[in-house]
N, CA, C and O of each residue as an XYZ file, in Angstrom:
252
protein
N       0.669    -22.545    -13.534
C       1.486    -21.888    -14.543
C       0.660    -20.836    -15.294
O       1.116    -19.716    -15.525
N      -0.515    -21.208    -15.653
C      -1.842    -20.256    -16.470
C      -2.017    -18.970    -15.753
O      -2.342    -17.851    -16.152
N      -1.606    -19.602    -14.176
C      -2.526    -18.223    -13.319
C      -1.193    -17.570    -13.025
O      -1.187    -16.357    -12.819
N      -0.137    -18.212    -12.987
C       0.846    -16.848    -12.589
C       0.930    -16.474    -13.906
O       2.154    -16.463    -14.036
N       0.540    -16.201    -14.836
C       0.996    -15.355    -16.509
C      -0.011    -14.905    -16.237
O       0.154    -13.782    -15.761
N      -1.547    -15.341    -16.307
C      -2.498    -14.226    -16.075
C      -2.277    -13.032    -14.963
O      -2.780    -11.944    -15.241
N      -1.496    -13.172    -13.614
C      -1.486    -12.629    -12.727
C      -0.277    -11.769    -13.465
O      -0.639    -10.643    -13.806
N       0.701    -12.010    -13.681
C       1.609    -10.971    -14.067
C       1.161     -9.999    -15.346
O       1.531     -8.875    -15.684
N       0.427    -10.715    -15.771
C      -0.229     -9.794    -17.414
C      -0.935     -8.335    -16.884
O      -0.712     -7.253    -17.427
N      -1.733     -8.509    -15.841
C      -2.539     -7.895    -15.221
C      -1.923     -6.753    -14.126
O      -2.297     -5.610    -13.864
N      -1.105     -7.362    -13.743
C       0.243     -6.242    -13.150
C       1.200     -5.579    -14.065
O       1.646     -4.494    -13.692
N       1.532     -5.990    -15.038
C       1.879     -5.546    -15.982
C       0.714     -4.100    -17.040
O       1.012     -2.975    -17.442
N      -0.613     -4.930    -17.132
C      -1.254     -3.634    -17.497
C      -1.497     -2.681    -17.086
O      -1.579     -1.623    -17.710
N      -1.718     -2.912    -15.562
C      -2.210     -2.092    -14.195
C      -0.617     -1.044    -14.320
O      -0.519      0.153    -14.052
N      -0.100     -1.487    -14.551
C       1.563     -0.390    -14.286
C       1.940     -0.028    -15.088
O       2.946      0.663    -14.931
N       1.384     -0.238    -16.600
C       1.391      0.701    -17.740
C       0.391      1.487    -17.732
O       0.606      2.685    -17.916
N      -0.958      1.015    -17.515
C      -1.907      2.186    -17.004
C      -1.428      3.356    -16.236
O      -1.470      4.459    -16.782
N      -0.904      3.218    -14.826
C      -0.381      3.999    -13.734
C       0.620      5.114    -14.861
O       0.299      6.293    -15.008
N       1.452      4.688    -15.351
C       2.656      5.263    -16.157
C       2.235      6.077    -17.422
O       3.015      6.793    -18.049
N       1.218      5.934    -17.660
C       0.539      6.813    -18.414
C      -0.326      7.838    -18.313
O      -0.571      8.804    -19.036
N      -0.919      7.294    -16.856
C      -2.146      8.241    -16.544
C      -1.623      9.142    -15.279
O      -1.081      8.420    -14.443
N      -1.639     10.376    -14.955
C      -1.006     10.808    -13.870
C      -2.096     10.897    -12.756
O      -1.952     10.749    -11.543
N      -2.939     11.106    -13.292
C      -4.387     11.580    -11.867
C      -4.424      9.875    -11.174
O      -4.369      9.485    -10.008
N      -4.522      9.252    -12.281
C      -4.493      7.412    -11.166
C      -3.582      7.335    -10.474
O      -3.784      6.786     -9.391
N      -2.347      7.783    -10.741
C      -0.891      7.240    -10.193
C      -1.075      8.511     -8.903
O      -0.990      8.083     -7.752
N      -1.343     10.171     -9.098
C      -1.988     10.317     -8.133
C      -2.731     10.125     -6.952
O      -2.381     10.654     -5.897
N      -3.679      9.444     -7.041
C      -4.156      9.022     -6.416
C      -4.337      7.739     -5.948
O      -5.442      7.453     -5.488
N      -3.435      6.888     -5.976
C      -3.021      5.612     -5.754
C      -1.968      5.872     -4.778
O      -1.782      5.193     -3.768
N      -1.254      6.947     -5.151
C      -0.077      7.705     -4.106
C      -0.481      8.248     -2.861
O       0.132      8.254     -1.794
N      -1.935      8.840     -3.228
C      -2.256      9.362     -1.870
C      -3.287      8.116     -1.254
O      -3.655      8.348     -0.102
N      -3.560      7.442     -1.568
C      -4.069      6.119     -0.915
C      -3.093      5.749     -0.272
O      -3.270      5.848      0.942
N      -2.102      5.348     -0.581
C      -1.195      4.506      0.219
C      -0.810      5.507      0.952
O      -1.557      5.552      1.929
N      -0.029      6.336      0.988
C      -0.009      7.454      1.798
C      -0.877      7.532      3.065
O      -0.344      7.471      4.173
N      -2.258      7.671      2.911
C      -3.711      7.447      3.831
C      -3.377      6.360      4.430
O      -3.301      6.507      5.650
N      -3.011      4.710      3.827
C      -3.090      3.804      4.553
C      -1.678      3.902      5.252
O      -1.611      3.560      6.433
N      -0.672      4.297      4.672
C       0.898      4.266      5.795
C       0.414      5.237      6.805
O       1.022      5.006      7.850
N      -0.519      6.349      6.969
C      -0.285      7.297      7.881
C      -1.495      6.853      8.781
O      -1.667      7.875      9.445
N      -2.156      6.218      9.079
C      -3.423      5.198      9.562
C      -3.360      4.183     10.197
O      -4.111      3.647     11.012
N      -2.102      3.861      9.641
C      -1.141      2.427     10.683
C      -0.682      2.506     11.609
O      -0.501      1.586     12.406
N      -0.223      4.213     11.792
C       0.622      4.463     12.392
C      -0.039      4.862     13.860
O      -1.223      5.198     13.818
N       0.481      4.858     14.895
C      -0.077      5.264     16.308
C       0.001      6.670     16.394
O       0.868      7.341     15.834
N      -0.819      7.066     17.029
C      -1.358      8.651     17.151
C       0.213      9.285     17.955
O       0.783     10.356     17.753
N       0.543      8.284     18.792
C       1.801      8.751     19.586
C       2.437      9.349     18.745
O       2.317     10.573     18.796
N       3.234      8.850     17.792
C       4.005      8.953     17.112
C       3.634      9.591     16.122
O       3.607      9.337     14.917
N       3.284     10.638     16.866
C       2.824     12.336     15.191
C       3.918     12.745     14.833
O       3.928     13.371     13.773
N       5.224     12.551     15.563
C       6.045     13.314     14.988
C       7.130     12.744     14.120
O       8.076     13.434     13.741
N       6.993     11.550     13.828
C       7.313     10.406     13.355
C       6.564     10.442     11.750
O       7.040     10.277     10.627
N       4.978     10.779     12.310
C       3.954     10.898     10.990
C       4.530     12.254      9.813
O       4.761     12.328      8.606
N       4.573     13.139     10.945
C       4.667     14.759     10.497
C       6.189     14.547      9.502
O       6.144     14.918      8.329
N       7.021     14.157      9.857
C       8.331     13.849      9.237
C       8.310     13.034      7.993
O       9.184     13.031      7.126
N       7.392     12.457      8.005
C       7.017     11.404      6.493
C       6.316     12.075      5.378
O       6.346     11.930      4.155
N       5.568     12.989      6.323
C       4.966     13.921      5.348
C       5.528     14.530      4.823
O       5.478     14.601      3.595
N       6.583     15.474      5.844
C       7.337     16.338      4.842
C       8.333     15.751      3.831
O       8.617     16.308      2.771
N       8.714     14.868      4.146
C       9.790     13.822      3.087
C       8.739     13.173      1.767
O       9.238     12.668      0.762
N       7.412     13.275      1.951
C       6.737     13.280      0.914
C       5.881     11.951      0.960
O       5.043     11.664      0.105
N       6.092     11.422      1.709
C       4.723      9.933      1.957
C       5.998      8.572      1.603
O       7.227      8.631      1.572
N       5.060      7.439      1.380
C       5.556      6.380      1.104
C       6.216      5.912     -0.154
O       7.185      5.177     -0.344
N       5.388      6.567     -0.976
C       5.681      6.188     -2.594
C       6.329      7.123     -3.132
O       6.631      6.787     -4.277
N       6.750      8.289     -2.836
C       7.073      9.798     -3.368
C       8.206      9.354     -4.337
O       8.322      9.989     -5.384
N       9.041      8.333     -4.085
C      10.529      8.226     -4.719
C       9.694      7.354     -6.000
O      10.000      7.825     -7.096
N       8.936      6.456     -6.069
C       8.559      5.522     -7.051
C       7.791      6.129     -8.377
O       7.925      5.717     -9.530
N       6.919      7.254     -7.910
C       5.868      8.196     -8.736
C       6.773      9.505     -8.771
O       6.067     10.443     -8.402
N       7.510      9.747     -8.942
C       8.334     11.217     -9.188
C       9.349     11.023     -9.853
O      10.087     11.964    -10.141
């Protein structure tokens, strides 16, 4: 019970941090971004190329 309130407190600060600071939330965007486009098989560039232009993974959550 202790550790899920500590665990949510901490997600909770971490995402008021993000919401305040734009260069973190930046770049937390293009991390994940890096890791969705890294997962992905080389085959499928055009699959990649299309995500990009729609703006990455997180684009709808940070905008």
């Amino acid at each position: 019970m202790k550790r899920n309130k500590m665990l949510m407190t901490a997600l909770g600060l971490g995402a008021a941090y993000l919401m305040r600071n734009k260069e973190s939330r930046d770049k937390l965007k293009g991390q994940f971004n890096d890791f969705a486009g890294s997962t992905k098989s080389s085959g499928n560039s055009h699959s990649a190329a299309a995500n990009n232009k729609k703006g990455g993974l997180l684009t709808s959550f940070f905008n």
